[in-house]
N, C-alpha and C positions, 0 to 999 in steps of 0.2 A: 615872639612876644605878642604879635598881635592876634595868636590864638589863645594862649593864654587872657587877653582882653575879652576876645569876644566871651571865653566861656566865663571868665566872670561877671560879663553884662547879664549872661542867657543864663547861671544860677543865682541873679540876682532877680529877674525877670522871674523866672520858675519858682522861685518861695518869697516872691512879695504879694500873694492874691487880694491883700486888704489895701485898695486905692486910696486914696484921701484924707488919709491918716497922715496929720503935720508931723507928727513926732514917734517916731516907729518905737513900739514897744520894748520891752530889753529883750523877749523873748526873741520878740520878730529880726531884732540889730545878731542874736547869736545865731539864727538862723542863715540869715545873708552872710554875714560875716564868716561862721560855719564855714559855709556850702562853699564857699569863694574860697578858701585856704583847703578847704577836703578834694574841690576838682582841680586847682592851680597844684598839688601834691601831689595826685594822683597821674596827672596826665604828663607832670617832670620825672614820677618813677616810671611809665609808659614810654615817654618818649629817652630816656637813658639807655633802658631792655633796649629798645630799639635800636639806638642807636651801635650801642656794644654788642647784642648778639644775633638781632635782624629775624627775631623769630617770631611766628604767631603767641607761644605764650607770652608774649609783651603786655598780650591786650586785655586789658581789664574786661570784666562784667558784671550786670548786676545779678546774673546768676548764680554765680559761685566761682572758685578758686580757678587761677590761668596755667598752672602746673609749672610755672615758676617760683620759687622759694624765695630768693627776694622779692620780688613785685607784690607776691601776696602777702608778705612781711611787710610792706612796707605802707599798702593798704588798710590792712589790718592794723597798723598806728595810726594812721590819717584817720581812720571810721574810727578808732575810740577817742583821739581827740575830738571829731565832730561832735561824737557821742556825749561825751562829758561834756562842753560848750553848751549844746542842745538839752540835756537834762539839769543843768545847773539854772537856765536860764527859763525853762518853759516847765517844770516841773508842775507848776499850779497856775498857768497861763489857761485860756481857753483854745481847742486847737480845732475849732470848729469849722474856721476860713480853709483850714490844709484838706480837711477829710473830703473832698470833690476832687480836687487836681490828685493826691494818692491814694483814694480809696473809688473812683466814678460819682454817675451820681447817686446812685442807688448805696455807696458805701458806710460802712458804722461809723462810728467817730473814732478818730484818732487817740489814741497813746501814745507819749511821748516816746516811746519803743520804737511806736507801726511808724511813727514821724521822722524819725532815725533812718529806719529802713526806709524809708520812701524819700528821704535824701539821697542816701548813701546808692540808690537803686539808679536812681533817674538820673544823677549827675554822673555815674559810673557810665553809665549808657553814653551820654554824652562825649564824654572823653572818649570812648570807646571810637566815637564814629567821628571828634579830631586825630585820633591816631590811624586810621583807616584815610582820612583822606594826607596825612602827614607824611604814611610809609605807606603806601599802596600794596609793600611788597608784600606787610603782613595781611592781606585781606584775599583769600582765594582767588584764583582767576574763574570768569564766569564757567569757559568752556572745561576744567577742571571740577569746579563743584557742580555744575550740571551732568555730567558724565558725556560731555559731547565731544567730539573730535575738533582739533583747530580749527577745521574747515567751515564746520558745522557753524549753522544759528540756534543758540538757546534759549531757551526762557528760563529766567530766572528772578526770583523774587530775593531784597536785600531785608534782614532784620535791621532793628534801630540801630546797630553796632555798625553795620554797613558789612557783617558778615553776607556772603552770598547764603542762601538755601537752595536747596533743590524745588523747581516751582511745581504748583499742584497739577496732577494730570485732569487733562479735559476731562468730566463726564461725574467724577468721582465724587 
């Protein structure tokens, strides 16, 4: 439960960029409100996978499909209810505050699409790296995804997911 809290505090935090604002806009309330029901969803069909079949495709991303048929079923409802939430409410809102935190700074302005996806991306990711620290078992062991022997010390660099990669070779 109390991972379930944090990540609603941290996609509350992640799509509130406009401070000082008394009274949150409707767009801004389907937003949080969204984001808070699409990662609190996401990370209960994550952690279920997990729990029943203990395997890496458990684990969400914001790249694409986990090669589970439920979980991505079941994602794939959470992102359209987010979807529909987020379009009904920001359809003709300004989303000028979002395009820095999902687009950099150099980025275009947001569509209420590219805003979608840059929820559905970032809180995915999230979930991702509470199910990694939740089931360790789904997340490679270092000396495995480095290609190192037990014995061995490897370098290895983690994605946002808390996936291991293989780390960059010196020189290259």
């Amino acid at each position: 439960m109390r991972t379930v809290a944090a990540a609603v505090a941290f996609a509350a935090a992640v799509v509130t960029p406009v401070a000082g604002s008394a009274v949150p806009s409707p767009c801004q309330r389907a937003i949080a409100d969204g984001g808070a029901k699409f990662t609190k969803a996401a990370l209960k069909i994550g952690q279920r996978c997990a729990i029943r079949a203990g395997a890496a495709s458990c684990q969400p991303s914001a790249g694409g499909r986990t090669g589970n048929s439920a979980v991505d079923a079941g994602i794939a409802r959470a992102s359209s209810r987010l979807a529909t939430r987020v379009r009904a409410a920001c359809g003709r809102a300004d989303l000028s505050a979002f395009t820095r935190p999902c687009n950099g700074a150099s980025g275009q302005p947001l569509s209420v699409s590219d805003l979608v996806s840059c929820l559905r991306g970032t809180h995915l990711e999230e979930v991702a790296q509470m199910l990694a620290i939740e089931f360790p078992t789904l997340v490679p062991a270092a000396a495995v995804a480095g290609g190192c022997a037990t014995n061995q010390t490897c370098q290895c660099q983690c994605s946002p997911s808390g996936a291991f990669l293989e780390a960059p070779e010196q020189g290259s």
